[in-house]
C-alpha positions as CSV (number, residue, x, y, z in Angstrom):
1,X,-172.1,31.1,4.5
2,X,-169.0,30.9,2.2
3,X,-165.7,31.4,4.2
4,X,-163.9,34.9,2.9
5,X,-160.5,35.3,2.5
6,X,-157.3,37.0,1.4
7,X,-154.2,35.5,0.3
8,X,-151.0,34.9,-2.0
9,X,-151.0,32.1,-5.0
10,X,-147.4,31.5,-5.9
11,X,-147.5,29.7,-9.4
12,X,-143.9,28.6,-11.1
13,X,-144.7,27.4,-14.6
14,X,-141.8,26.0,-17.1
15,X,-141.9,25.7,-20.5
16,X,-143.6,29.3,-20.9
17,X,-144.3,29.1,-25.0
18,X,-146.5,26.3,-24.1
19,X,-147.7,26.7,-20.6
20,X,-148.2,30.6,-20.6
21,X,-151.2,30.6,-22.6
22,X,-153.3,28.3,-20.9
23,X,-152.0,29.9,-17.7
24,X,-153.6,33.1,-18.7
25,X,-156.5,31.5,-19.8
26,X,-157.5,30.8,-16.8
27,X,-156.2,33.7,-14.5
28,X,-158.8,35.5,-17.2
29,X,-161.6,33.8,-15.8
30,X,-160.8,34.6,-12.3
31,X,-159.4,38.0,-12.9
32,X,-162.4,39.3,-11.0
33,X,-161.0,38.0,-7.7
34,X,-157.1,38.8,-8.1
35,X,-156.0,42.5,-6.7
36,X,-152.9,42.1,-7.8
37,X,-150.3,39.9,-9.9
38,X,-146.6,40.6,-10.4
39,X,-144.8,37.7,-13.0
40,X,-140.7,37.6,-13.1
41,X,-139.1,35.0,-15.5
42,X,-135.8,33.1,-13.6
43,X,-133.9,32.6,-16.8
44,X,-131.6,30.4,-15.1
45,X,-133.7,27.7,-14.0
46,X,-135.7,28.4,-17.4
47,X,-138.6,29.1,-15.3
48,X,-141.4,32.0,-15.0
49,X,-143.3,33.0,-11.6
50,X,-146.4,34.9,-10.7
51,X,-147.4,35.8,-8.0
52,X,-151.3,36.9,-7.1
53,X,-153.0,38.2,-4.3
54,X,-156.7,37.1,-3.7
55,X,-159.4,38.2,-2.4
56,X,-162.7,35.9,-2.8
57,X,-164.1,33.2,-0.7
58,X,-162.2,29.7,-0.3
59,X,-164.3,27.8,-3.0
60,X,-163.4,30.1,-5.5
61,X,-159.7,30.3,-4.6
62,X,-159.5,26.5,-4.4
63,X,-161.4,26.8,-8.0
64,X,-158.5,28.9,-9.6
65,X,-155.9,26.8,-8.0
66,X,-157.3,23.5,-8.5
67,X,-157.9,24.8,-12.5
68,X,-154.0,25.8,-12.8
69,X,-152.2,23.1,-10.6
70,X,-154.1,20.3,-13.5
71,X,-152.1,21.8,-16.1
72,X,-148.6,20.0,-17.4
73,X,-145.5,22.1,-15.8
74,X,-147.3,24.2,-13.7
75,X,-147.2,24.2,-9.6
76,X,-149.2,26.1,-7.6
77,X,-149.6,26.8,-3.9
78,X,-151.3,29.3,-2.2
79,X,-152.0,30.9,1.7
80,X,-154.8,32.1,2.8
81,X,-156.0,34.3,5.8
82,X,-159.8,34.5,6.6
83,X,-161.1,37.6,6.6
């Protein structure tokens, strides 16, 4: 049995004319498993974060994160709490 949980992903991700897309790419595929996303751009530091929470078992969590941390200015990290 796949382990369950529920938890946050922080992503930052610079260079948003050429990032965003392929970010939202893939939060598309696994919009099934997000509850909720908020997204605030840090002008200052040039810079855009979102912020998700999850709820989906670890293999597909690790999935979304794995798929978004391989793309070029992007960093993700995430928290989880079994459920």
């Amino acid at each position: 049995m796949k382990k369950h949980s529920v938890g946050v992903v922080a992503i930052l991700v610079k260079r948003r004319a050429q990032t965003a897309p392929h970010v939202n790419d893939i939060l598309t595929q696994y919009g099934e498993i997000v509850i909720g996303r908020m997204g605030l751009p840090h002008h200052k530091q040039d810079m855009n974060i979102i912020t998700l929470i999850v709820d989906a078992d670890t293999d597909q969590i690790g999935e979304l994160t794995g798929k978004l941390g391989m793309l070029k200015d992007v960093t993700v990290k995430s928290t989880l709490a079994k459920v």
